[in-house]
C-alpha positions in Angstrom: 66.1 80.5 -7.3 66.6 78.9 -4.0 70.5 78.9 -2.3 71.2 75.4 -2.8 70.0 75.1 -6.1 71.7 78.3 -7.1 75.0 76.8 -6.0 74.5 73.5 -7.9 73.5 75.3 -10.8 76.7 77.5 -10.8 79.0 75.3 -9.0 81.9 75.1 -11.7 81.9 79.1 -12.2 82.0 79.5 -8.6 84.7 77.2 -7.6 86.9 79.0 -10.4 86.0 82.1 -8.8 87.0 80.6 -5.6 90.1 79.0 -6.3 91.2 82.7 -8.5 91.0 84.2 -5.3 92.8 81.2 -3.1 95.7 81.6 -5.2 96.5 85.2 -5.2 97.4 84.6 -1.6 101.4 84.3 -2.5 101.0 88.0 -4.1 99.0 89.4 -1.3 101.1 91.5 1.6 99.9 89.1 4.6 101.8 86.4 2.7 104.3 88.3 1.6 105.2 89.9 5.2 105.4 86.2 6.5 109.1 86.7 5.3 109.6 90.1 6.0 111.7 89.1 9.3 114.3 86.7 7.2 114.3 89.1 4.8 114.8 92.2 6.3 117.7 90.2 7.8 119.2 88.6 5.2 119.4 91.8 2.9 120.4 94.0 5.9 117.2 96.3 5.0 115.4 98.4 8.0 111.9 98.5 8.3 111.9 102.1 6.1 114.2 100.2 3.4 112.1 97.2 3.1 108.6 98.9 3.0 110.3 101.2 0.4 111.3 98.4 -1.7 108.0 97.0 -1.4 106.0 100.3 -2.1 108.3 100.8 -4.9 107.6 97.2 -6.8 104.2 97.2 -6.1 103.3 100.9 -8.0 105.5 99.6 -10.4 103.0 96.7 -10.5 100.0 99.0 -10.3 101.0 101.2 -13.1 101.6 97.8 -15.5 98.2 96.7 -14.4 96.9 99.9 -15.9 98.0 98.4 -19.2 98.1 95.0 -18.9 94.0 94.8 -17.0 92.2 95.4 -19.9 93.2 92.1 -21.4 89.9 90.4 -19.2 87.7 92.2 -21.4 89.1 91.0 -24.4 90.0 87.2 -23.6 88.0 84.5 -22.5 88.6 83.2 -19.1 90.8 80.3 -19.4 93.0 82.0 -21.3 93.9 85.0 -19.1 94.5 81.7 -16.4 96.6 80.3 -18.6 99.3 82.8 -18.6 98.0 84.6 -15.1 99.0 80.9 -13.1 102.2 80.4 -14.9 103.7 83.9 -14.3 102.8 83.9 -10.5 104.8 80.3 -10.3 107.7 82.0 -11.8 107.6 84.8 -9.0 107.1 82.7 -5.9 110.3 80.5 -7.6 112.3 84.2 -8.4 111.8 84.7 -4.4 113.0 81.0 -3.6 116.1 81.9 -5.2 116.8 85.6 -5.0 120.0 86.8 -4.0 120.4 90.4 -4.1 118.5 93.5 -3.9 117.5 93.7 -7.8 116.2 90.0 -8.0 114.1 90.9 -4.5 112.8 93.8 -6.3 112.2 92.1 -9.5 110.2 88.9 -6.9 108.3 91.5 -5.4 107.3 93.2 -8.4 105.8 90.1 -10.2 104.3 88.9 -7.3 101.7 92.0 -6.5 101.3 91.8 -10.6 100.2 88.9 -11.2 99.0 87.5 -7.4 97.0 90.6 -5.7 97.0 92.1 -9.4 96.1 90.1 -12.4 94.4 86.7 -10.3 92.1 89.4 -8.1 91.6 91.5 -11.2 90.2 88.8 -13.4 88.6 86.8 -10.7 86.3 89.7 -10.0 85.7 91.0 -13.3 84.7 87.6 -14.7 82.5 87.4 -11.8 80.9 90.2 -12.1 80.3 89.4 -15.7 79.2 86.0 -15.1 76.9 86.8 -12.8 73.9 90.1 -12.7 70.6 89.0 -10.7 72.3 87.5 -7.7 76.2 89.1 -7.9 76.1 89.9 -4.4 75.8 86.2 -3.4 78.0 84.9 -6.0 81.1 87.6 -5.4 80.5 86.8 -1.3 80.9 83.4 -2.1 84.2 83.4 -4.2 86.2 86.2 -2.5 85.5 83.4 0.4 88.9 81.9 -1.6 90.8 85.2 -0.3 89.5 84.7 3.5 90.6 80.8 3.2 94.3 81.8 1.6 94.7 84.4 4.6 93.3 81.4 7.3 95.6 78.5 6.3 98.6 80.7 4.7 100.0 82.4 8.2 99.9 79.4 10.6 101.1 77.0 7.6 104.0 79.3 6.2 105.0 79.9 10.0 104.8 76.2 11.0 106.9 74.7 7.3 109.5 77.7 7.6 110.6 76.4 10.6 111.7 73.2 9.4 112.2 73.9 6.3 113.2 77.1 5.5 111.3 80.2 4.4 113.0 79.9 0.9 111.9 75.9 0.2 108.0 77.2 1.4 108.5 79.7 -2.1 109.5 76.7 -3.7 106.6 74.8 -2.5 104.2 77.5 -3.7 105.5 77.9 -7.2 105.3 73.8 -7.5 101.6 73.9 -6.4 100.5 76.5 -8.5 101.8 74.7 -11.2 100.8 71.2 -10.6 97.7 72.2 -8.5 96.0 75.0 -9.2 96.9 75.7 -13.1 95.1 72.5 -14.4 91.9 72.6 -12.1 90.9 76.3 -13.1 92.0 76.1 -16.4 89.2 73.3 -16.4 86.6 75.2 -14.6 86.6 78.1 -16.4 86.8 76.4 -20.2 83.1 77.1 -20.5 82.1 81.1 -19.8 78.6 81.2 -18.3 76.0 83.2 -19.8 74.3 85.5 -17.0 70.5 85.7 -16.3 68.4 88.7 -16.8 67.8 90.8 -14.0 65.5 89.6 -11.1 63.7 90.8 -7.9 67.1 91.0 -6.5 69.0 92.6 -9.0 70.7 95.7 -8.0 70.8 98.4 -10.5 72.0 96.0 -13.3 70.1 98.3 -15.8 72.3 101.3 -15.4 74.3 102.4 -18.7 77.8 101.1 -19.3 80.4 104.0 -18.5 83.7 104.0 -20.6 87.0 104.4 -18.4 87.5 107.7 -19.8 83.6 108.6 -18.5 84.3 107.1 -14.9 88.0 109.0 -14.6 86.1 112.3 -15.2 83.6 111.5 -12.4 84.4 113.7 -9.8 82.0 110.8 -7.5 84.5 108.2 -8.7 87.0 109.8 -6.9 84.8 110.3 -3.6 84.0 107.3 -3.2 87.1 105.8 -3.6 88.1 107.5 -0.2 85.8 104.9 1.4 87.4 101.7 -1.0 91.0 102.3 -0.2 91.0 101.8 4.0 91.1 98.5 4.3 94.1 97.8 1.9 96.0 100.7 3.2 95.2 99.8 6.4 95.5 96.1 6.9 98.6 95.9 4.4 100.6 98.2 6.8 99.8 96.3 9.7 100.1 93.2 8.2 103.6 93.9 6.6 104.9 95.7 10.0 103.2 92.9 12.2 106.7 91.8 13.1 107.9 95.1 14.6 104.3 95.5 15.9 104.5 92.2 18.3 108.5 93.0 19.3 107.2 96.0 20.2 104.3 94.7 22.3 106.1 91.7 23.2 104.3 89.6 21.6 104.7 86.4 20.5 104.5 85.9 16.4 102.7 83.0 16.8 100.0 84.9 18.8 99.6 86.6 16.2 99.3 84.6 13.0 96.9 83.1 15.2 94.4 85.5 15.2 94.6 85.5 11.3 92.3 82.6 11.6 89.9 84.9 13.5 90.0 87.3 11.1 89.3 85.3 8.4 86.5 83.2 10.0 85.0 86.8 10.6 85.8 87.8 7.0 83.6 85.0 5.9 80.4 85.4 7.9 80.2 89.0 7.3 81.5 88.3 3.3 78.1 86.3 3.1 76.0 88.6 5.3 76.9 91.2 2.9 76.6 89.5 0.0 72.9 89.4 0.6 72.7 92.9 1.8 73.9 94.6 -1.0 71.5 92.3 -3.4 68.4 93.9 -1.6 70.0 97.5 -0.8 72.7 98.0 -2.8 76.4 98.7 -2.4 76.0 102.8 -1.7 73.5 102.1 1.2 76.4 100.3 3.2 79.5 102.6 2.1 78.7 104.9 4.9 78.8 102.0 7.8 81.4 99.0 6.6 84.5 100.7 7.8 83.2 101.7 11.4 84.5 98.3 12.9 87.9 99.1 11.2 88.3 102.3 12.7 87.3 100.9 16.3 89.3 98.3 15.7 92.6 100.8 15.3 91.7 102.7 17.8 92.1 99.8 20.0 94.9 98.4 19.0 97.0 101.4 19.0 95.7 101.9 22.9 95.6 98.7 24.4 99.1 96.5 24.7 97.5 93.2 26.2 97.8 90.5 23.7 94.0 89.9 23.3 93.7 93.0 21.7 95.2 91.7 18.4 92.4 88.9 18.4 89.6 92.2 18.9 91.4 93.8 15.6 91.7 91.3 14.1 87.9 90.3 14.4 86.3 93.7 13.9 88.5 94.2 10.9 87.1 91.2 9.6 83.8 92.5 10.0 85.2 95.4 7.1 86.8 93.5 5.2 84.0 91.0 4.9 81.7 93.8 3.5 85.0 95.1 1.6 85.1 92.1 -0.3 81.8 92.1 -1.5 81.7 96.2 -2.3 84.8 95.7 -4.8 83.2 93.4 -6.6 80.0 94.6 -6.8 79.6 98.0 -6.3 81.5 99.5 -9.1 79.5 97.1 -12.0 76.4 99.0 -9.7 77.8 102.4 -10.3 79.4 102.0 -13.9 78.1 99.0 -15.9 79.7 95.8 -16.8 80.6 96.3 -20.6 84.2 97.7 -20.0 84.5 96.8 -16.4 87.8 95.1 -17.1 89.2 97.9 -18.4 87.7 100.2 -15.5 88.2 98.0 -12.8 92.1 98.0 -13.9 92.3 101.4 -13.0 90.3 100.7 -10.1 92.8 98.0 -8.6 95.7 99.7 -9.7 94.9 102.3 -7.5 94.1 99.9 -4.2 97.7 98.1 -5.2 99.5 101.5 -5.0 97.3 102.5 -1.5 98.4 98.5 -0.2 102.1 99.4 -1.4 101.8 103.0 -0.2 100.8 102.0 3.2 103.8 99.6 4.2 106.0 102.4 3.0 104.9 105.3 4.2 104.6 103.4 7.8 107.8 102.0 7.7 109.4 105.2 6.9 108.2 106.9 9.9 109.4 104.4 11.9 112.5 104.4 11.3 112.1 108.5 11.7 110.8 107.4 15.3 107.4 108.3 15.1 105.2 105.9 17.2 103.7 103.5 15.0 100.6 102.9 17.8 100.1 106.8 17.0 99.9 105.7 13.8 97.0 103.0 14.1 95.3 105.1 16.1 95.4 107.8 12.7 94.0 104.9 10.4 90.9 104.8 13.1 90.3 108.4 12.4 90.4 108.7 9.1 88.1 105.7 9.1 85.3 107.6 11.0 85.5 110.9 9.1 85.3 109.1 5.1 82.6 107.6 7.0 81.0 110.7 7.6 81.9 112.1 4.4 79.8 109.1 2.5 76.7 110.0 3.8 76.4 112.9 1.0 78.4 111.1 -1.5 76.0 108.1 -1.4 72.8 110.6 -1.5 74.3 111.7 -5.0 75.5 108.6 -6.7 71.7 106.7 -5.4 69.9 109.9 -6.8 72.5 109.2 -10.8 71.9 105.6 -10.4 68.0 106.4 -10.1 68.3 108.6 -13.2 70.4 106.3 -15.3 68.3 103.6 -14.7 65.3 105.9 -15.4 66.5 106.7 -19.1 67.5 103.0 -20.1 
């Protein structure tokens, strides 16, 4: 099927896709840390307090997800939006009016739930249900709603903050959310699309469907999660701590929300590029590559002080997270099967909720014990190069099981 007319065959499934993905923005760190400076100075709360905080509501997010996650495989669609929307309203409004510690907790804790948690989760399970011969293109196309939320969200919450305050800009998210977004993919996704049989570029869509239980005793699971949990760790620490990072440098904050929009033009191309990669190769042929750029890209940035460096980051960590993107969604129905991916792929983004929580925390902590948080970056580079390394066998292995599973079906 030709591009265009695959798009205006499937054009209501992917806007809902698309829009699922726009929305979690207000749960997602880099919105999140847009506050961190008037809230950190409201509360009184260091760097090491705040990203506790943070950490601490967001595994206590991951761990509901656990639970709550397997609800996409037995609901349809519009119903898991029905009650998804709703709840992320009421967090952006419980940060609009919190007033102590507990009720920023509480904010923070329904906002990674049911923004990075519950929207992501159910936007890329139903889409890698709806969607088996040409998932690559479709999941490149919708997580294009994530790389729009993290263009327009920093500039815009920057620019309205400063007239109006950054409690009202909560307030303004909750209202659109309800007004906005609730109604329009609550109407997209009323219908549940049907997905074609495999075709030429099918990836591996005829290996056997794993239970959760199967995939958590796969020692490969494990493995190759190494290589999935970078760019959250990574870009939600630098993200969260981007305020200390530029006071440090010098910086300007404007300078750098500006290079979000780099980043997330970058995210884009290379979020479609993939997209049609892993359709002909498949998601383990790029495991040991995507997070090369990422680990430049720190290396950099915890070198270099010049303020163009953060545009250099930002753009080769696009490049990663671009193929990121496209790897969560697909790479895991690739490896596992789609019968109980909600169920699997709870377990799966509980686990890169924890690492987003875990880096912010474990960064802000030793800052405040005075370790150099350049050093720091320059750590997240490393570790990007040697799982890098380390995939080159662990892909070898899970190619050579895919080839058999698919062998026996």
């Amino acid at each position: 099927m030709p591009f265009v007319a695959f798009l205006q065959d499937n054009a209501r499934w992917l806007a809902a896709g698309l829009l699922m993905f726009f929305c979690s923005s207000p749960g997602q760190t880099f919105f999140i840390s847009l506050s961190a400076g008037d809230i950190r100075g409201e509360y009184g709360l260091s760097h090491g307090e705040f990203g506790s905080l943070y950490m601490a509501a967001t595994l206590a997010s991951a761990l509901t997800l656990t639970r709550i996650g397997q609800m996409v495989d037995r609901h349809g669609t519009r119903r898991i939006v029905l009650a998804v929307v709703p709840m992320l309203a009421l967090a952006a409004a419980c940060m609009a009016v919190s007033w102590h510690v507990a009720t920023l907790a509480l904010s923070l804790y329904l906002l990674r739930l049911f923004g990075q948690g519950m929207m992501s989760h159910t936007a890329f399970t139903v889409m890698g249900r709806w969607f088996r011969a040409r998932r690559g293109q479709a999941m490149s196309l919708t997580t294009l709603g994530m790389n729009a939320g993290e263009a327009v969200f920093p500039p815009l919450f920057v620019l309205l903050s400063a007239s109006l305050g950054w409690r009202n800009v909560w307030w303004l998210t909750a209202g659109a959310l309800i007004l906005v977004a609730l109604p329009v993919i609550s109407a997209l996704s009323a219908v549940e699309r049907t997905p074609e049989p495999p075709g030429p570029l099918a990836t591996r869509t005829t290996v056997r469907d794993w239970t959760r239980a199967e995939v958590l005793r796969d020692p490969l699971f494990y493995l190759t999660l190494l290589a999935m949990v970078p760019p959250a760790f990574i870009g939600n620490s630098i993200f969260f701590h981007q305020v200390h990072l530029v006071e440090l440098r010098g910086w300007s904050l404007e300078v750098f929300a500006s290079s979000f929009t780099l980043y997330a033009g970058l995210t884009i191309v290379f979020t479609l590029i993939s997209g049609q990669l892993v359709d002909r190769m498949s998601g383990v042929a790029l495991l040991p590559v995507y997070l090369l750029p990422l680990g430049f890209g720190c290396a950099l940035l915890g070198t270099v002080e010049a303020p163009w460096i953060c545009f250099v980051f930002m753009g080769l960590y696009g490049v990663s997270n671009g193929f990121s993107f496209t790897l969560f969604g697909t790479l895991w129905a690739e490896l596992y099967g789609v019968r109980h991916a909600g169920s699997i792929r709870a377990v799966i983004m509980a686990i890169l909720v924890f690492a987003s929580a875990l880096g912010p925390g474990v960064t802000g902590f030793l800052i405040d014990l005075g370790v150099d948080y350049p050093s720091q970056i320059v750590a997240m580079g490393v570790y990007c190069a040697a799982v890098s390394l380390l995939m080159v066998p662990v892909g070898r292995r899970l190619r050579a099981r895919v080839r058999h599973d698919v062998g026996s079906t």
